[in-house]
N, CA, C and O of each residue as an XYZ file, in Angstrom:
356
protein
N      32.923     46.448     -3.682
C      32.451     46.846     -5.011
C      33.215     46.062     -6.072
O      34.277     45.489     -5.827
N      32.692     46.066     -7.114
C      33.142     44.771     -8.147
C      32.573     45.901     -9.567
O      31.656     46.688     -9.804
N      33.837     45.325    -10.252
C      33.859     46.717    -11.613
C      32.811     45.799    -12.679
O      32.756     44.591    -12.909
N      32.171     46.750    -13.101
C      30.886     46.706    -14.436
C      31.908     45.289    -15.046
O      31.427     44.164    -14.905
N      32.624     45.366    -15.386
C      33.660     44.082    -16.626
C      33.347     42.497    -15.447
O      32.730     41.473    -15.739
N      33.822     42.741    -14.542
C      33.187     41.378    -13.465
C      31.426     41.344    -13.216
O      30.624     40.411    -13.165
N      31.312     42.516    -13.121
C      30.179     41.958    -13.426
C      28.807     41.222    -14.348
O      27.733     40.659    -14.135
N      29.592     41.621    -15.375
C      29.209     41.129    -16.555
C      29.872     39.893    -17.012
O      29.833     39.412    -18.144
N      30.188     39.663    -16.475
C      31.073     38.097    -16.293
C      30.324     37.490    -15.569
O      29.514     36.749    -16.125
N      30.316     37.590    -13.923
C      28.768     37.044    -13.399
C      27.850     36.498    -14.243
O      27.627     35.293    -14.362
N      27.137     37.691    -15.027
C      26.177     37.369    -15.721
C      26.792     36.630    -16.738
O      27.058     35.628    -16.074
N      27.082     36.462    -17.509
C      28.155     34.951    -18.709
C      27.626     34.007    -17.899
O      26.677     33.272    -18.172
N      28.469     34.051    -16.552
C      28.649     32.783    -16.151
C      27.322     31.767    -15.513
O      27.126     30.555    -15.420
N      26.572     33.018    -15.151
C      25.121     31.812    -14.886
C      24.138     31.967    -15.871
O      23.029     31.444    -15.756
N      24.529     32.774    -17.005
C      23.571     32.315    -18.110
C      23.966     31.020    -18.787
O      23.197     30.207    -19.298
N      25.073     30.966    -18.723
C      25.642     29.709    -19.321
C      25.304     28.572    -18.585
O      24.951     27.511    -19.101
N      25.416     28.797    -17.282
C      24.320     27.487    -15.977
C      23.133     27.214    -16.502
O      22.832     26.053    -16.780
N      22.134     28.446    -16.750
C      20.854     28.682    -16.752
C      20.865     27.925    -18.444
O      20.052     27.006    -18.543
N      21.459     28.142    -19.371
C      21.270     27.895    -21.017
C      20.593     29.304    -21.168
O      19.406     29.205    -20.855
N      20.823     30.168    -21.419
C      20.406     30.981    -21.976
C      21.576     32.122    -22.856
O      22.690     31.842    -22.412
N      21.663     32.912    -23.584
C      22.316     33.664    -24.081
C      21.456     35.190    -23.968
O      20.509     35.432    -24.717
N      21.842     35.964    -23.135
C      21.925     37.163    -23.266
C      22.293     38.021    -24.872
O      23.451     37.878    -25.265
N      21.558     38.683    -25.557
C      22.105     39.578    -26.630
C      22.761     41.283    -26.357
O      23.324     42.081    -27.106
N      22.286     41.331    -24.664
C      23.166     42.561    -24.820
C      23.335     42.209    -23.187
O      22.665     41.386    -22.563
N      24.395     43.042    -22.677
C      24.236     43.304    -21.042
C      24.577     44.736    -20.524
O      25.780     44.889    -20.307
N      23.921     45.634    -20.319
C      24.036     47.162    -19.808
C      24.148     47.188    -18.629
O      23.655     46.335    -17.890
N      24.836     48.200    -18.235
C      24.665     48.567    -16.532
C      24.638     50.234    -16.796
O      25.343     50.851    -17.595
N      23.601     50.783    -15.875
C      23.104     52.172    -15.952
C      22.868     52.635    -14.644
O      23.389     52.017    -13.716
N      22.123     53.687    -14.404
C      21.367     54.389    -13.528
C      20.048     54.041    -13.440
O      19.321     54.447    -14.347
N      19.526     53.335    -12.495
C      17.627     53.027    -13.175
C      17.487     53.662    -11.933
O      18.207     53.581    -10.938
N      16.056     54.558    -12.200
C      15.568     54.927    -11.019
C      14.372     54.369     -9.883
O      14.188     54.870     -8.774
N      13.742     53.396    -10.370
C      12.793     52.578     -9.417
C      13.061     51.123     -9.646
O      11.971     50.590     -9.436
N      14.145     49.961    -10.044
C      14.604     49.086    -10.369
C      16.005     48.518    -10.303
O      16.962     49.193    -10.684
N      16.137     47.383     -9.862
C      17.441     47.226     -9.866
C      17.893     46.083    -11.258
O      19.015     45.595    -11.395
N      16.815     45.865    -12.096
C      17.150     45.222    -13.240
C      15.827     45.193    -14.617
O      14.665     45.400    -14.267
N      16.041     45.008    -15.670
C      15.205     44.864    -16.593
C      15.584     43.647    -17.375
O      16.641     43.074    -17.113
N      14.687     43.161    -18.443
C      14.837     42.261    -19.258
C      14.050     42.707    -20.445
O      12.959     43.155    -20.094
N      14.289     42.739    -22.034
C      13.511     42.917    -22.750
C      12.712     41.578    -23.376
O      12.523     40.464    -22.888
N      12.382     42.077    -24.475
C      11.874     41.056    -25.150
C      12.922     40.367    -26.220
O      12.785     39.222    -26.649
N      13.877     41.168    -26.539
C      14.459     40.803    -27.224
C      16.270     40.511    -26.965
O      17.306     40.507    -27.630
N      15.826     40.296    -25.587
C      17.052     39.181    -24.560
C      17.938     40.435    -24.453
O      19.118     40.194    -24.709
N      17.650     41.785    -24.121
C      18.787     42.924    -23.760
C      18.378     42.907    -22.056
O      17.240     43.075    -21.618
N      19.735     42.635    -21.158
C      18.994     43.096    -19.764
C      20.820     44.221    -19.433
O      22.038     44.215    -19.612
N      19.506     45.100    -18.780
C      19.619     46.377    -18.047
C      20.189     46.502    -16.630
O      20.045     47.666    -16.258
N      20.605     45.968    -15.976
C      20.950     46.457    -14.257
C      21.266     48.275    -13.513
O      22.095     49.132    -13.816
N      20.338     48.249    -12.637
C      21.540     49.687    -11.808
C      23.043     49.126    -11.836
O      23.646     48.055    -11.904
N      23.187     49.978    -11.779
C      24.792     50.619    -11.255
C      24.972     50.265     -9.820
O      26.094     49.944     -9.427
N      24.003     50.294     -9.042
C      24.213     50.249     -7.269
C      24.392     48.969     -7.183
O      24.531     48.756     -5.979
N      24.498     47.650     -7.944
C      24.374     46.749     -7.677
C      25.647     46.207     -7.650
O      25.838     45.295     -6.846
N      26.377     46.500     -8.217
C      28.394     46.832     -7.987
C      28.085     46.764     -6.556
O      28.250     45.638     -6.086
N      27.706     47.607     -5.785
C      28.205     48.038     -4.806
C      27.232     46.577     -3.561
O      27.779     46.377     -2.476
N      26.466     46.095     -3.752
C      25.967     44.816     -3.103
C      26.410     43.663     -3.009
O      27.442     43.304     -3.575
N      25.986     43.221     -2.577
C      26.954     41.990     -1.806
C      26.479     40.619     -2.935
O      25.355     40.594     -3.437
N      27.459     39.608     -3.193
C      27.491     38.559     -3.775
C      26.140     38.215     -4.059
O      25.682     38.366     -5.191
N      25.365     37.693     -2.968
C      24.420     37.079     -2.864
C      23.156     37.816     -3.459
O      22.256     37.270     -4.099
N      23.259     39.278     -3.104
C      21.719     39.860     -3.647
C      22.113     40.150     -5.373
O      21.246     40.101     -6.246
N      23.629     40.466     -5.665
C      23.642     40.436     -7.089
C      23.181     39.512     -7.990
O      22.599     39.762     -9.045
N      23.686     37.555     -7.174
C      22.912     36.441     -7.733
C      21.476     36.360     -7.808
O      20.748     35.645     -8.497
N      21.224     37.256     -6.943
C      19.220     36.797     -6.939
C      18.971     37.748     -7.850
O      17.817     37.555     -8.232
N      19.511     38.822     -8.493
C      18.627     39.935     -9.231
C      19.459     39.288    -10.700
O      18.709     39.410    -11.668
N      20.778     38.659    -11.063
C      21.088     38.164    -12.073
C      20.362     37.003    -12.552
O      19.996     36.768    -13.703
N      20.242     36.462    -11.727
C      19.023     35.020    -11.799
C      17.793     35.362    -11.919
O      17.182     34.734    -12.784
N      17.189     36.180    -11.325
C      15.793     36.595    -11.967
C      15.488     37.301    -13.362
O      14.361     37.344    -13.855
N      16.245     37.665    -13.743
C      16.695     38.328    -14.799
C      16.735     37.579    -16.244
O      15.998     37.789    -17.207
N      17.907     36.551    -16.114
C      18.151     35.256    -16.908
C      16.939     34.763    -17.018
O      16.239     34.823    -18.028
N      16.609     34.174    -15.797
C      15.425     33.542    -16.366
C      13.927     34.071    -17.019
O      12.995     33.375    -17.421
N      14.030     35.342    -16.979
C      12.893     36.025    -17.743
C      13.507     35.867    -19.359
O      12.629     36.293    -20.110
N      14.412     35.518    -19.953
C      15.354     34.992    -21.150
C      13.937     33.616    -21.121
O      13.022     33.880    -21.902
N      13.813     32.660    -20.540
C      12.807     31.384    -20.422
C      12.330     32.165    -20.121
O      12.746     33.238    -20.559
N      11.315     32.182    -19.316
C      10.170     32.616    -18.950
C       9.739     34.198    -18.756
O      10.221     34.921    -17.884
N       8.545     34.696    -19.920
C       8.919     36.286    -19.603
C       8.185     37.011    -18.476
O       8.243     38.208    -18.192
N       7.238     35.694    -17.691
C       6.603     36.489    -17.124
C       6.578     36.150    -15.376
O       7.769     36.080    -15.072
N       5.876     35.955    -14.331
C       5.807     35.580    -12.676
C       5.043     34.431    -12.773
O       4.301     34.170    -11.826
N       5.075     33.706    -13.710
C       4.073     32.249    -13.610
C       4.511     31.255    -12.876
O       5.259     31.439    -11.916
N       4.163     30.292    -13.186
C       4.475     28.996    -12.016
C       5.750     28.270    -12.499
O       6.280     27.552    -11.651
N       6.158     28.314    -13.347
C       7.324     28.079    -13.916
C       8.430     28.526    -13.767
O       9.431     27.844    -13.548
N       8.389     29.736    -13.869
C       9.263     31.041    -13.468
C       9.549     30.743    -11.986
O      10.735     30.807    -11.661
N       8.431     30.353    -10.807
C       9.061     30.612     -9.985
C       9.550     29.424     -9.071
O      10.013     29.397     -7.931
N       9.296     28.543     -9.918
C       9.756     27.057     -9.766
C      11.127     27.345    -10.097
O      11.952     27.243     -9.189
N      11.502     27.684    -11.228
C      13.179     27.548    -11.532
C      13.669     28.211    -10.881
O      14.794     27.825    -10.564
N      13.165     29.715    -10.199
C      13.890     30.892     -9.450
C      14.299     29.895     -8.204
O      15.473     29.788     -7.849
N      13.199     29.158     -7.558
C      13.288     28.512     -6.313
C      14.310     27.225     -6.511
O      14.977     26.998     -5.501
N      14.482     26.598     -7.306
C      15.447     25.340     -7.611
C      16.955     26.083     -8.031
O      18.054     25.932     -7.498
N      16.665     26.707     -8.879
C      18.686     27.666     -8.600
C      18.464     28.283     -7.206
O      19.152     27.859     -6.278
N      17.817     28.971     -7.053
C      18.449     29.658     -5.444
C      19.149     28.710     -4.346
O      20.113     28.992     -3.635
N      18.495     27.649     -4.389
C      18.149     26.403     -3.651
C      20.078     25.885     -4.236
O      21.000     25.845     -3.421
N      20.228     25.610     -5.509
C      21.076     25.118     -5.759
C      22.556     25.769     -5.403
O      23.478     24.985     -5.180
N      22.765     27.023     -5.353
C      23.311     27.781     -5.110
C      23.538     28.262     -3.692
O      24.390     29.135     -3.525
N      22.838     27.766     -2.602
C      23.130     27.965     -1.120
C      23.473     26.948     -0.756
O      23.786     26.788      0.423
């Protein structure tokens, strides 16, 4: 497990990879989700995600970020999801 303050560092650190700036970063209780993104660049995470392992935290921080670019599952979106994942293993 890794405390809310590292994890929000995580997130710094590959938004700053990605170019993007986050305006807020929360960690909560969600009950059917393990992350959100607004429109107006606030993202949301569970709480359970402390408790997951390196790798699935990067894939739900990275999908995340990049809804910051892209807000929606288009072809773009999942071009960049697939070229960081890629870059990152």
């Amino acid at each position: 497990m890794i405390s809310a303050q590292e994890f929000k560092e995580e997130v710094r650190m590959l938004a700053k990879d990605v170019g993007v700036e986050p305006k807020e970063i929360h960690i909560r209780e969600m009950k059917t989700k393990w992350a959100s993104c607004s429109s107006r660049g606030r993202l949301t995470f569970d709480k359970s995600l402390l408790d997951e392992p390196r790798e699935v935290r990067f894939q739900v921080i990275l999908h995340e970020l990049l809804h910051l670019k892209y807000p929606n599952h288009g072809k773009m979106f999942n071009v960049m999801l697939e070229t960081y994942l890629e870059k990152y293993n």
